[in-house]
PyMOL Python script that loads the backbone (N, CA, C, O; Angstrom):
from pymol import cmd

cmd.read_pdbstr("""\
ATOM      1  N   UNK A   1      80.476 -78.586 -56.981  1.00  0.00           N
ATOM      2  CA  UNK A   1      81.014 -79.929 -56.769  1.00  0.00           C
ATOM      3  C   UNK A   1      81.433 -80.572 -58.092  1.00  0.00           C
ATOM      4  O   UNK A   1      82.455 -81.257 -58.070  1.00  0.00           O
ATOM      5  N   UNK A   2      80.546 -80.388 -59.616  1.00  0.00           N
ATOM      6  CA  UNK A   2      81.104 -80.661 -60.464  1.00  0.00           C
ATOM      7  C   UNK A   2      82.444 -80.502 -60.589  1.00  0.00           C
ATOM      8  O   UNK A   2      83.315 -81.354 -60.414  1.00  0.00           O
ATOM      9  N   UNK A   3      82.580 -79.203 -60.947  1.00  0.00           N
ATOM     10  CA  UNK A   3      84.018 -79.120 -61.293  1.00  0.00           C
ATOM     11  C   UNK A   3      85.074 -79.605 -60.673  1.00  0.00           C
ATOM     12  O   UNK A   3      86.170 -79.740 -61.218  1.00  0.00           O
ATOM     13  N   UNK A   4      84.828 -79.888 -59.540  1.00  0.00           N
ATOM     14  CA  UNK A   4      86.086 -80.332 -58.893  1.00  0.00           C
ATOM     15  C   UNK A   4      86.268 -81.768 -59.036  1.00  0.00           C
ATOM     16  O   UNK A   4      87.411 -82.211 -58.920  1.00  0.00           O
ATOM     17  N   UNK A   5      85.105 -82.712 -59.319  1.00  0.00           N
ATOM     18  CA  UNK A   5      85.569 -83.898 -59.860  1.00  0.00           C
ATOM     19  C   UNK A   5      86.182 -83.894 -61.012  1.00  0.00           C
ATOM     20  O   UNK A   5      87.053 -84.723 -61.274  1.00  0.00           O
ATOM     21  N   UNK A   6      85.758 -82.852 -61.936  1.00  0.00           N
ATOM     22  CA  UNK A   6      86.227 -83.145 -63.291  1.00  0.00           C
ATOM     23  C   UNK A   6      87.556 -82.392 -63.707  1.00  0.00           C
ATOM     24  O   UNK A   6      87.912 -82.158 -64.862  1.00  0.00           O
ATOM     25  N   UNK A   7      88.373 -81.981 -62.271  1.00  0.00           N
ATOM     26  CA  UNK A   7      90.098 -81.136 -62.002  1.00  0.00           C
ATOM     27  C   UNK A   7      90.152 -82.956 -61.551  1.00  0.00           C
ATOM     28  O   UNK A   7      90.736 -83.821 -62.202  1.00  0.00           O
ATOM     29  N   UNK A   8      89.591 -83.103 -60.636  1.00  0.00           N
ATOM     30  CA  UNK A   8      90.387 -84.794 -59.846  1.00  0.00           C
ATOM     31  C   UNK A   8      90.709 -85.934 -60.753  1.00  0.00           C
ATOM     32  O   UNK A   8      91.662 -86.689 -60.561  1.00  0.00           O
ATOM     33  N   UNK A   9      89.464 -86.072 -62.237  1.00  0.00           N
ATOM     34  CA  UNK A   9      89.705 -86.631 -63.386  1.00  0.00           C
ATOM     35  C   UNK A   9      90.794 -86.126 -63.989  1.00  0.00           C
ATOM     36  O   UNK A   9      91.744 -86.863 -64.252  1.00  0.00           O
ATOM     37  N   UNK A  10      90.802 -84.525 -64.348  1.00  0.00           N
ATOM     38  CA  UNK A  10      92.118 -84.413 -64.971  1.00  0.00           C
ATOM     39  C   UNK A  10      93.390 -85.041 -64.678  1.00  0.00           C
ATOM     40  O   UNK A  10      94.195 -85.592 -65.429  1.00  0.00           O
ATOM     41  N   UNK A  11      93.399 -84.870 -63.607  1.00  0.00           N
ATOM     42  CA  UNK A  11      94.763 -84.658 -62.697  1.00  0.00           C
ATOM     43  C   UNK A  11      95.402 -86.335 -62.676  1.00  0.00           C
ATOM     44  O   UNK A  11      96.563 -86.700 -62.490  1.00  0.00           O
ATOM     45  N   UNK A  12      94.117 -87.189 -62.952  1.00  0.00           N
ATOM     46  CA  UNK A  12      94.026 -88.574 -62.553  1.00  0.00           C
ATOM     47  C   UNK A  12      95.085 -89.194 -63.991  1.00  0.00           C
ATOM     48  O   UNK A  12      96.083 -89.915 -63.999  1.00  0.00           O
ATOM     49  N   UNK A  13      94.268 -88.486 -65.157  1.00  0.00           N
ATOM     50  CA  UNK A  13      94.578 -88.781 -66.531  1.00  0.00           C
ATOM     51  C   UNK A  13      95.847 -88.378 -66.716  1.00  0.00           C
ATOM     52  O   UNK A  13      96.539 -89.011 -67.513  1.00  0.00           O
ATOM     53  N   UNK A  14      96.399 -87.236 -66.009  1.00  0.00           N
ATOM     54  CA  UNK A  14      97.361 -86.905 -65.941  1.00  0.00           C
ATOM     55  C   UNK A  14      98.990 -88.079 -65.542  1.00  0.00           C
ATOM     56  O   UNK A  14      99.963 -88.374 -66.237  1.00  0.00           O
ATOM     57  N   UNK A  15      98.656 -88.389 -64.361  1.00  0.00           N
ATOM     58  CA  UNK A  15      99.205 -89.521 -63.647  1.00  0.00           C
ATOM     59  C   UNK A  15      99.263 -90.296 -64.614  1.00  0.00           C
ATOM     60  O   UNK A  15     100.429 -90.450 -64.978  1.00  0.00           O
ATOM     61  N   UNK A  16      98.293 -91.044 -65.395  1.00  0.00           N
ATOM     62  CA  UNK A  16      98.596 -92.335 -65.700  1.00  0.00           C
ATOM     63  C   UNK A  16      99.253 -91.628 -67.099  1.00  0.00           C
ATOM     64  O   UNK A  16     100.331 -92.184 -67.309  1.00  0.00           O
ATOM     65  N   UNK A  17      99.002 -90.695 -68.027  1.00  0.00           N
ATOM     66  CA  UNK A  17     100.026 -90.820 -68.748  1.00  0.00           C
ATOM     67  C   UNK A  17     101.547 -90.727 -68.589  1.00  0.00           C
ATOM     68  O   UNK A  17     102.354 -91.262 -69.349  1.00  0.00           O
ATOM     69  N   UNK A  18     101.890 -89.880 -67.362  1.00  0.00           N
ATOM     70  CA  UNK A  18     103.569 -89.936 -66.812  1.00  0.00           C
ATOM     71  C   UNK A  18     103.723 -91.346 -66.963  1.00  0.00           C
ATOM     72  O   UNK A  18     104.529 -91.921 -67.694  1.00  0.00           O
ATOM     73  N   UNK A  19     102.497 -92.068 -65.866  1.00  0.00           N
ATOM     74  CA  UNK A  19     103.320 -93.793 -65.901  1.00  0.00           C
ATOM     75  C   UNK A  19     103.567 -94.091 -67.226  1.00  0.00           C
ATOM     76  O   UNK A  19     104.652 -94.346 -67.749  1.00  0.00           O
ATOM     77  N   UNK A  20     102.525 -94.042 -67.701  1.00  0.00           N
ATOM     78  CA  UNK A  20     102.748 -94.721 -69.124  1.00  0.00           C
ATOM     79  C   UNK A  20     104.262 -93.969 -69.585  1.00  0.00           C
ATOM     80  O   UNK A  20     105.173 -94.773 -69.785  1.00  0.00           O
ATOM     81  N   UNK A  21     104.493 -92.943 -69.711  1.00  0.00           N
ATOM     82  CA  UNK A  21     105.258 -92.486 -70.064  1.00  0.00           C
ATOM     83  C   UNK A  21     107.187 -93.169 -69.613  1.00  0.00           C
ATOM     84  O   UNK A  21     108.229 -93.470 -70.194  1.00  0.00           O
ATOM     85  N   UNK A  22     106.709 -93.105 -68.457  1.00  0.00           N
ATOM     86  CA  UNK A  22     107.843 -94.236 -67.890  1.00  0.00           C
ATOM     87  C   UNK A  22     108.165 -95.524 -68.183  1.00  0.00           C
ATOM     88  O   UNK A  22     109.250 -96.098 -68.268  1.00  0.00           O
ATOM     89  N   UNK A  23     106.890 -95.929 -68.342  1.00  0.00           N
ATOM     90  CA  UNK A  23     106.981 -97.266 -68.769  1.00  0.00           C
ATOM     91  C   UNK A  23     107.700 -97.513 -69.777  1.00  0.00           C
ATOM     92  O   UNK A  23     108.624 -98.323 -69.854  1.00  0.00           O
ATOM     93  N   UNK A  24     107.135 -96.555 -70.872  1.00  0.00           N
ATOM     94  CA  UNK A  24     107.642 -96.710 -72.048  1.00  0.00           C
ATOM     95  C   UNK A  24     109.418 -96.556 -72.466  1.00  0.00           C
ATOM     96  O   UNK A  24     110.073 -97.112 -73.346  1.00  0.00           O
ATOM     97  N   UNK A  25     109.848 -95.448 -71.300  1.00  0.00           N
ATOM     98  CA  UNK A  25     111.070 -95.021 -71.411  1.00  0.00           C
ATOM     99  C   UNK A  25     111.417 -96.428 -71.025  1.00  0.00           C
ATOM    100  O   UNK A  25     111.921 -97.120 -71.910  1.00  0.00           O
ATOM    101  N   UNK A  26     111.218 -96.978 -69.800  1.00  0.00           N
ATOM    102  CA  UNK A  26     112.114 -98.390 -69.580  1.00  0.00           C
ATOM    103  C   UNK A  26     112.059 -99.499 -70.345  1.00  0.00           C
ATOM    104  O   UNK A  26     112.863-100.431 -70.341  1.00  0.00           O
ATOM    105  N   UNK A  27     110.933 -99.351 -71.109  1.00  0.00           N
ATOM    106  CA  UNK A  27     110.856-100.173 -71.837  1.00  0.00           C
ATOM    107  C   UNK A  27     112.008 -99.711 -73.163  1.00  0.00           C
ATOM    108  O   UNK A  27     112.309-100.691 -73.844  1.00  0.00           O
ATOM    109  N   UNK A  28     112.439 -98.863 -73.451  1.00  0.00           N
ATOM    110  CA  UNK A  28     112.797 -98.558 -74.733  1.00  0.00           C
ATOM    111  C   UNK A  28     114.521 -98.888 -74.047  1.00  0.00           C
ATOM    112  O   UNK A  28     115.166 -99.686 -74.726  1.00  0.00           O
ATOM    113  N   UNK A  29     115.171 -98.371 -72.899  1.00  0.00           N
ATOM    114  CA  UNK A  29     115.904 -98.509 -72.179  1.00  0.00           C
ATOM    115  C   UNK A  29     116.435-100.213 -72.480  1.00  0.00           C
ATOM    116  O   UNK A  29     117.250-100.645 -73.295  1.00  0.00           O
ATOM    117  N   UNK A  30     115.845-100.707 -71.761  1.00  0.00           N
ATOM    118  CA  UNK A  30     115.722-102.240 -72.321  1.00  0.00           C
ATOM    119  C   UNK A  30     115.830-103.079 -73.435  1.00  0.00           C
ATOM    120  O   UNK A  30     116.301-104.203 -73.611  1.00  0.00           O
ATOM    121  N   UNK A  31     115.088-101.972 -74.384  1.00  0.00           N
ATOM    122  CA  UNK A  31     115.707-102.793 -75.739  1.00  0.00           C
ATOM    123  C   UNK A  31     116.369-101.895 -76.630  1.00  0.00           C
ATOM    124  O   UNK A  31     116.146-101.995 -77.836  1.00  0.00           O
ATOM    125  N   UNK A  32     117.445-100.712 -76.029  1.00  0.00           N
ATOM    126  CA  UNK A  32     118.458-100.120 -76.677  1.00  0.00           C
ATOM    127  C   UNK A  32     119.795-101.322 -75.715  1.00  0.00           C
ATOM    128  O   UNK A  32     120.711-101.757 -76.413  1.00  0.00           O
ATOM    129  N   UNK A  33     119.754-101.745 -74.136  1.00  0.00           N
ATOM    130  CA  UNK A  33     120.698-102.573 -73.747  1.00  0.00           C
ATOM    131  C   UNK A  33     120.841-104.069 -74.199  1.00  0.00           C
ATOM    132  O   UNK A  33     121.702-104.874 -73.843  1.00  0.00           O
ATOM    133  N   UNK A  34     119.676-104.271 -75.166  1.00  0.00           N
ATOM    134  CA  UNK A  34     119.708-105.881 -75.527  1.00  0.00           C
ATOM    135  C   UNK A  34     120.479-105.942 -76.853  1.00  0.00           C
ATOM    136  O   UNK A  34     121.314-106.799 -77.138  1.00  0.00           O
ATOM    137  N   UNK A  35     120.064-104.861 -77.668  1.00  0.00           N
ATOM    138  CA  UNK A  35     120.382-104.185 -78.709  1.00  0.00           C
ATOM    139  C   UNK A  35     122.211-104.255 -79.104  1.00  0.00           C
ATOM    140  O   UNK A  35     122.913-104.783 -79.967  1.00  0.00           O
ATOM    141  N   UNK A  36     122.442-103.234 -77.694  1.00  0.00           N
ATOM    142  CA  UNK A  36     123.641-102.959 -77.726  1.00  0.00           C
ATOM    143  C   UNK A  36     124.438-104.863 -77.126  1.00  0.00           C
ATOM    144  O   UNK A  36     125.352-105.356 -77.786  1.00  0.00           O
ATOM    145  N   UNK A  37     124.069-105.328 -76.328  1.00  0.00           N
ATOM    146  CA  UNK A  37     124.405-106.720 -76.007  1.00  0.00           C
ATOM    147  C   UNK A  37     124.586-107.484 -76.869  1.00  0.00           C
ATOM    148  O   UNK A  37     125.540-108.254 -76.760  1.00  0.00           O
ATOM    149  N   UNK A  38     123.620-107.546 -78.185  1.00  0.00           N
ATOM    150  CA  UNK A  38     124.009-108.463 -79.355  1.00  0.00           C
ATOM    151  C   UNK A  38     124.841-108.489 -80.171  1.00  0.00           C
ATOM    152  O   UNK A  38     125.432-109.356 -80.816  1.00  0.00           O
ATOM    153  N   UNK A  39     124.843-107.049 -80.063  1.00  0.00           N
ATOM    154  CA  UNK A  39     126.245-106.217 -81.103  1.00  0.00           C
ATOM    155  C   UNK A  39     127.256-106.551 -80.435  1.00  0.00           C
ATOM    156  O   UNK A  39     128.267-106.779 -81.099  1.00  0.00           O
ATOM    157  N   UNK A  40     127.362-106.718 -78.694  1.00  0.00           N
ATOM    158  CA  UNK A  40     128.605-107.020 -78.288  1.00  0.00           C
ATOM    159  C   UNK A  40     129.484-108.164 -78.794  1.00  0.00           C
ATOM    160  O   UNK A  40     130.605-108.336 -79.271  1.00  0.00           O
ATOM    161  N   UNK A  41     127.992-109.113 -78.316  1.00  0.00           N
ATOM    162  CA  UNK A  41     127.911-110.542 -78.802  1.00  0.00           C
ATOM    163  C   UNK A  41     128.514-110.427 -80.478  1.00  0.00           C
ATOM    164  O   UNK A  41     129.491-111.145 -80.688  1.00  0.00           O
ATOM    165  N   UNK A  42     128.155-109.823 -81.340  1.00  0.00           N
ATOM    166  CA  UNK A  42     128.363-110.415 -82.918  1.00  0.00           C
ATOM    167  C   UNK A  42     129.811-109.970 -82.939  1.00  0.00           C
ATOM    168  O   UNK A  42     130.521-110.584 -83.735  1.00  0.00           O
ATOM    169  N   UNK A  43     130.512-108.807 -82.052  1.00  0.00           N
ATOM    170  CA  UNK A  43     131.647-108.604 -82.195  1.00  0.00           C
ATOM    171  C   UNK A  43     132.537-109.411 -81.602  1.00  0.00           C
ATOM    172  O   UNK A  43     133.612-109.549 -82.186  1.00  0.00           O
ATOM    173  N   UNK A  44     132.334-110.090 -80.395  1.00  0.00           N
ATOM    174  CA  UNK A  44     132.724-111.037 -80.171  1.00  0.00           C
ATOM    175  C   UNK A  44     133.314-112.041 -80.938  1.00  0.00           C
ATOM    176  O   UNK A  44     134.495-112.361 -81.076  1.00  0.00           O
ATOM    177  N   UNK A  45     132.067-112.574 -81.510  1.00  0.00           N
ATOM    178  CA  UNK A  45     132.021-113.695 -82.528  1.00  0.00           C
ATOM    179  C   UNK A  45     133.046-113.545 -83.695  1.00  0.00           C
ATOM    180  O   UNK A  45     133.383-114.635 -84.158  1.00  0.00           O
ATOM    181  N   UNK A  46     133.583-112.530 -84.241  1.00  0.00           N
ATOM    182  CA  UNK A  46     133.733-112.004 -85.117  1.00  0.00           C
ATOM    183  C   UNK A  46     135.381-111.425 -85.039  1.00  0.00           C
ATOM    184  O   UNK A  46     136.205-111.198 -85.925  1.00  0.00           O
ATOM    185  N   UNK A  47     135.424-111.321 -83.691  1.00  0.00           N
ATOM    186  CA  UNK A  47     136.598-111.098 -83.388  1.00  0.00           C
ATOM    187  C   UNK A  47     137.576-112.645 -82.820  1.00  0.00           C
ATOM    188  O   UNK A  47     138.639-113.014 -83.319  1.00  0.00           O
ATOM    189  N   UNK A  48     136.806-113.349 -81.631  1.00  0.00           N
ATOM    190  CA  UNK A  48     137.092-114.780 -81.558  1.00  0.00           C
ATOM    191  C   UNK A  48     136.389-115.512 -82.148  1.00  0.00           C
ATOM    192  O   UNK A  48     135.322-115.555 -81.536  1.00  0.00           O
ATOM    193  N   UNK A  49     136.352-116.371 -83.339  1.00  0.00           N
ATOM    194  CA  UNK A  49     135.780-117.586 -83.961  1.00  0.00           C
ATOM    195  C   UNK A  49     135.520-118.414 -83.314  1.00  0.00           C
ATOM    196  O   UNK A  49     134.430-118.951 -83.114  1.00  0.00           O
ATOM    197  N   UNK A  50     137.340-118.777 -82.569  1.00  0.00           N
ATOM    198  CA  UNK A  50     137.335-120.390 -81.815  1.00  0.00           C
ATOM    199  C   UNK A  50     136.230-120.323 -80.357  1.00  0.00           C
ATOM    200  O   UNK A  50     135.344-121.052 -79.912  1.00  0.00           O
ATOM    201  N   UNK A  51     136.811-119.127 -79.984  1.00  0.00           N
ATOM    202  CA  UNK A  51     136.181-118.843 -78.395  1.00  0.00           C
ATOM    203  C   UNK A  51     134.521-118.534 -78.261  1.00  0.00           C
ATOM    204  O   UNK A  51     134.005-117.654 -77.572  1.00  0.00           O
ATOM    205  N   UNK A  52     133.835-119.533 -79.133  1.00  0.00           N
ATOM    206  CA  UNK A  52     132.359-118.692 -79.005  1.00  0.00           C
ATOM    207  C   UNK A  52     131.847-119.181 -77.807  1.00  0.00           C
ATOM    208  O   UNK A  52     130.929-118.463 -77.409  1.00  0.00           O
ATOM    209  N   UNK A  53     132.197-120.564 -76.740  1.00  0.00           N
ATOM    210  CA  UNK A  53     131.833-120.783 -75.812  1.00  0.00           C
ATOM    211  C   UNK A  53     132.107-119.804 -74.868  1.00  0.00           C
ATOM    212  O   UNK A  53     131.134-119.627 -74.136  1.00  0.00           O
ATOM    213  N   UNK A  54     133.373-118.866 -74.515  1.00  0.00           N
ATOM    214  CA  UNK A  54     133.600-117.749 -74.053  1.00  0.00           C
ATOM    215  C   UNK A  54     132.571-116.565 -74.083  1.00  0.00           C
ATOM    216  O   UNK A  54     132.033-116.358 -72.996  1.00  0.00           O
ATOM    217  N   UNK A  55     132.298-115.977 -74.828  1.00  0.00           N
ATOM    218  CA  UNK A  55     131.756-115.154 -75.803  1.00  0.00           C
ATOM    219  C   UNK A  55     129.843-115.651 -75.152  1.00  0.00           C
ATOM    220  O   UNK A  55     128.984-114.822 -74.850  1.00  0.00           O
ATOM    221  N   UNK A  56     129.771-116.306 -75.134  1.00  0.00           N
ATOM    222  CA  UNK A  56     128.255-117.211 -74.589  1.00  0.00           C
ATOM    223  C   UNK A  56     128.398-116.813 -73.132  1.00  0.00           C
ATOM    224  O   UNK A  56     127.594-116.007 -72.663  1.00  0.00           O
ATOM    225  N   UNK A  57     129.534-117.412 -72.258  1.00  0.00           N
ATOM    226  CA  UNK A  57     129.518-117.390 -71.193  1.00  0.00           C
ATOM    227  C   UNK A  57     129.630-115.894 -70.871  1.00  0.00           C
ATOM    228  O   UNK A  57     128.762-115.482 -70.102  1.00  0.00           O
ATOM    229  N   UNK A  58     130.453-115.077 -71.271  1.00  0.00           N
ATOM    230  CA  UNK A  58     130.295-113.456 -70.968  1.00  0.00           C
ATOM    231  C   UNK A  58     128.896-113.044 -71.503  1.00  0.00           C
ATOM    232  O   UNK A  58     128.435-112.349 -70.597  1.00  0.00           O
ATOM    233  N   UNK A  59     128.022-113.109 -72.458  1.00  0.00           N
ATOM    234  CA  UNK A  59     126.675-112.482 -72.245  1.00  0.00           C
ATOM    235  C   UNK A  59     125.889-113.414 -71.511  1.00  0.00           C
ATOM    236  O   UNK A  59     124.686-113.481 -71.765  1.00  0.00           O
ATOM    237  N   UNK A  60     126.346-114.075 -70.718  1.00  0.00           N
ATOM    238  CA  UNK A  60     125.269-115.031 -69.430  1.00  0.00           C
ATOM    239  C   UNK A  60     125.570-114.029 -68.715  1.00  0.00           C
ATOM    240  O   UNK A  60     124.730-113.210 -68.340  1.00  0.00           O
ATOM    241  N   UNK A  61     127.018-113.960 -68.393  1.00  0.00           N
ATOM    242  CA  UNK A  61     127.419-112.730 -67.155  1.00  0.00           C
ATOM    243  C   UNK A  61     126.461-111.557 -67.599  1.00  0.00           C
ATOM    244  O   UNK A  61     125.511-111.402 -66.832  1.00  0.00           O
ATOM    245  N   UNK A  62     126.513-110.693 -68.686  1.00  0.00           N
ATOM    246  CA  UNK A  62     125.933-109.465 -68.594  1.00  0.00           C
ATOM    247  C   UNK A  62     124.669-109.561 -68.475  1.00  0.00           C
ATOM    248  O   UNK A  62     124.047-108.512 -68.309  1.00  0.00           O
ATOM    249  N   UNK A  63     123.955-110.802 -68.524  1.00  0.00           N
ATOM    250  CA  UNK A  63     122.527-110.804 -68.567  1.00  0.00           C
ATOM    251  C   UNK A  63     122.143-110.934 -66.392  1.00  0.00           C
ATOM    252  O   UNK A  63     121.349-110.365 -65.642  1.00  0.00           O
ATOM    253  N   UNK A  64     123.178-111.932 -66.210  1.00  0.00           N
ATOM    254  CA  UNK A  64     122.939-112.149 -64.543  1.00  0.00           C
ATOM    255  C   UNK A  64     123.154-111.134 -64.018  1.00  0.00           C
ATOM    256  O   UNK A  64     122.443-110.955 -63.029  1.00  0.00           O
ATOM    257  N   UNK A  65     124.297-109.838 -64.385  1.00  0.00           N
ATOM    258  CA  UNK A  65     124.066-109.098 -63.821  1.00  0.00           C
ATOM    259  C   UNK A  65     122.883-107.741 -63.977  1.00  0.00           C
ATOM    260  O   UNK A  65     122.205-107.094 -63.178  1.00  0.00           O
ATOM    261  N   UNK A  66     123.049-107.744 -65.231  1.00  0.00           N
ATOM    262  CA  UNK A  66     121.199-106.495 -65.871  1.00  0.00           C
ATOM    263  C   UNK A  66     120.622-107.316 -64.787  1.00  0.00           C
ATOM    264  O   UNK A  66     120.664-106.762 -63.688  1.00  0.00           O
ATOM    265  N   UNK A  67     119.937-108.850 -64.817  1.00  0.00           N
ATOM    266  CA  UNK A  67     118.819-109.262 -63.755  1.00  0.00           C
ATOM    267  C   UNK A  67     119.399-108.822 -62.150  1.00  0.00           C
ATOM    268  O   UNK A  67     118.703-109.045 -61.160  1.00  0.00           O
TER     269      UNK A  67
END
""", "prot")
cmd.dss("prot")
cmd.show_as("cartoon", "prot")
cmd.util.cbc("prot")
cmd.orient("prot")
């Protein structure tokens, strides 16, 4: 009976590092797209001066739609 709890522990430890493992990917996911969003944003800026209210209002859009 031992052993087989201590395969059900493995197996358990197992699981939660995949999650974790996922987690982490979405998490990293997330802040390579915020990443890349700001850069959009600074090119924006950089490209229109006058239009930064534009430029604001398009990363509202990309953010309403990521949510």
């Amino acid at each position: 009976m031992a052993p087989r709890i201590c395969m059900l522990k493995r197996i358990n430890s197992n699981n939660n590092k995949l999650v974790l493992f996922h987690n982490n990917y979405s998490l990293r996911a997330l802040l390579f797209l915020s990443r890349l969003m700001s850069l959009l944003m600074f090119i924006l800026i950089l490209v229109f001066p006058n239009s930064l209210m534009v430029s604001l209002e398009f990363l509202m859009l990309l953010v309403e739609v990521l949510i």
